[in-house]
N, C-alpha and C positions, 0 to 999 in steps of 0.2 A: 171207867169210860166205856160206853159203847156206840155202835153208828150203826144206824139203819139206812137204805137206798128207800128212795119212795118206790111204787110201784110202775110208775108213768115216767122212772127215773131222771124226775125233774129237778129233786131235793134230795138233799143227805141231811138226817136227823142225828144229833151227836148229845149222848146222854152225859151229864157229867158234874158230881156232885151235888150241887140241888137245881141245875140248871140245865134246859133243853134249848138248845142250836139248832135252828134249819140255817142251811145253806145250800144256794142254787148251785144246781151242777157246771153252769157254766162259769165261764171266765168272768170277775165283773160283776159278780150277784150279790146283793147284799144279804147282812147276815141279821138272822132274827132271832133274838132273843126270848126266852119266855122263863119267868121268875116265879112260882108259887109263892103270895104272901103269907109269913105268919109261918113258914114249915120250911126255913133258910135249914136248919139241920137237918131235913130228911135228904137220903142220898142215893141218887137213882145209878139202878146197877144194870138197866136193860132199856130196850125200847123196839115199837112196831110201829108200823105205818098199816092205816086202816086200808082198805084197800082200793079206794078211792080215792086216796093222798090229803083226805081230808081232813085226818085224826091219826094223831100220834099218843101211844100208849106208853108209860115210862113207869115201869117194875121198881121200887124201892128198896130198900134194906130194913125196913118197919114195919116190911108186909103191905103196902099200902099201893095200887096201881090207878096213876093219875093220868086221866084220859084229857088233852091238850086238844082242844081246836083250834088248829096253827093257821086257820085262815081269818076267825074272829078275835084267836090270841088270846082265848079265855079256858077256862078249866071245864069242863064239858062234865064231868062226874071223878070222882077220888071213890075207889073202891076197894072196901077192905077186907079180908079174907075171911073164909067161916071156921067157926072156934077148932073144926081141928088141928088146922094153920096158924092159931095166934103162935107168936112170937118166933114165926118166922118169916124171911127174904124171900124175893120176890128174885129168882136167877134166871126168869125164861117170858117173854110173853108173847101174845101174836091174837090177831083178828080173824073169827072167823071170813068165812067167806064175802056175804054178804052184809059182813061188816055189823051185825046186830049182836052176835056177841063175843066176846075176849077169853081168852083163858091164858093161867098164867101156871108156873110151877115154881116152887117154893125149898132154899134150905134152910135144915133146922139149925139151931143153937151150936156149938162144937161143929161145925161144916159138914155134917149128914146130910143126903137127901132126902127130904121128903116124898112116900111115897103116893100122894094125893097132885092131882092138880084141879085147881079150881074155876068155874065157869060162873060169870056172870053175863046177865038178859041185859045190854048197855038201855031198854027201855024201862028197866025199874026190876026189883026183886029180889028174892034172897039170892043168894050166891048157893052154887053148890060144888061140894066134894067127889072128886071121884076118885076111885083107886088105881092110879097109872101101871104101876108097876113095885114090885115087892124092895126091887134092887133101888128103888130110889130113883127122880124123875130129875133129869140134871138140863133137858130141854122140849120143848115142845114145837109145834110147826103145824098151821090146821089146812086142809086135803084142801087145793084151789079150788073144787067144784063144792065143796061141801061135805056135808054127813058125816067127816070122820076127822080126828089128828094123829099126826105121828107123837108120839114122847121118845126119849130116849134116857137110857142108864148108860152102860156098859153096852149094850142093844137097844135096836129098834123094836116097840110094838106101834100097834095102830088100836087105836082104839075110834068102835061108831058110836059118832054122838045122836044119831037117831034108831027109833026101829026097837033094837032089845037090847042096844050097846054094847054088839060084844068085842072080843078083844084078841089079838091073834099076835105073837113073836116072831118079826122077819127073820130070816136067815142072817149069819154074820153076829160077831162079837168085837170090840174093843178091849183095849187092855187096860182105857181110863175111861174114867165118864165121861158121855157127849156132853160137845159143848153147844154144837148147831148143826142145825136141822134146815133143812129144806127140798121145796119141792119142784119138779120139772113142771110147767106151764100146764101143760097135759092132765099132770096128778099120777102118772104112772110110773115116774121112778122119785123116790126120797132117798138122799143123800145127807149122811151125816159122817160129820169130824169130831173127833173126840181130842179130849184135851192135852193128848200129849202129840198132839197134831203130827205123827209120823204118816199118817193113813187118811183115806178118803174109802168110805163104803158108799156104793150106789145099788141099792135094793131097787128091783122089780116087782113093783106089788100086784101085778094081775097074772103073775104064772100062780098056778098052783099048787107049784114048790117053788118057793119065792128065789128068783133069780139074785145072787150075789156077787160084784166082783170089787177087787180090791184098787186103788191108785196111790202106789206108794210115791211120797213126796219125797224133796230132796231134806 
């Protein structure tokens, strides 16, 4: 299972097994179902709200990420990954900024990370690969103004998705891999939790020596 907040935190998206939930944040709101025909066994293991609250994206186990128009209640595009990704899950996804395109990250077969994540144009196109990180990309999170995502392993990089794409390692380490990512309104500190959730790192990505400090949880 998982659950997304809308952006305009009107709705909670609630991914789970071959079935996406919105439900309004308030008290009282009815709950909306949305059922894929014909693909009852695929099994969603993630989900994003476009940023717009328009489009909810839900990451599969088949590799397959099905993009849900939760206001016409129709399947907007089912995108499947490029052959360096076949035959694997879909464990991370999110919209870019301006909501044109998604990128998702992927584990392999025996519970590896895959070290690609892949980007598709939601107007049409091939999909493409790109190389996250060697450690394995266990979440992703794309930069609120644009041009760039966070990934995460063990660590945060950042990779630009425009210009000559390069790619840089924040300060700070985990002792498991991240599980989620996220960003400050701003765009100027990413925050990620890794999965043995003892920790909280919140990087400063415009010093340059990337500001790190720790929030140990109970």
């Amino acid at each position: 299972m998982s659950l997304a907040l809308s952006p305009d935190a009107l709705s909670i998206a609630v991914a789970s097994a071959s079935r996406l939930s919105v439900h309004g944040a308030s008290a009282g709101s009815r709950e909306r179902q949305y059922v894929q025909q014909g693909q009852l066994a695929r099994r969603y293991a993630c989900c994003a709200w476009s940023k717009d609250a328009a489009l909810v994206a839900c990451g599969s186990g088949d590799g397959a990420v099905v993009v849900w128009d939760v206001k016409r209640g129709l399947v907007k595009a089912t995108l499947t990954p490029p052959g360096a990704l076949a035959n694997a899950g879909v464990v991370g996804v999110d919209f870019s900024a301006d909501g044109a395109e998604l990128y998702a990250c992927y584990a392999l077969p025996g519970g590896a990370f895959a070290r690609h994540v892949a980007r598709w144009a939601l107007a049409g196109g091939e999909p493409a690969a790109w190389d996250g990180d060697k450690r394995g990309v266990s979440a992703v999170a794309a930069h609120p103004s644009g041009g760039a995502v966070a990934v995460g392993s063990t660590r945060v990089r950042l990779l630009q998705t425009t210009g000559t794409g390069a790619k840089r390692a924040l300060a700070g380490t985990h002792a498991t891999e991240v599980r989620r990512l996220a960003w400050t309104a701003s765009g100027r500190y990413v925050v990620s939790l890794a999965r043995d959730a003892r920790s909280v790192l919140v990087h400063d990505c415009t010093k340059a020596k990337d500001g790190v400090w720790s929030l140990r949880l109970p």
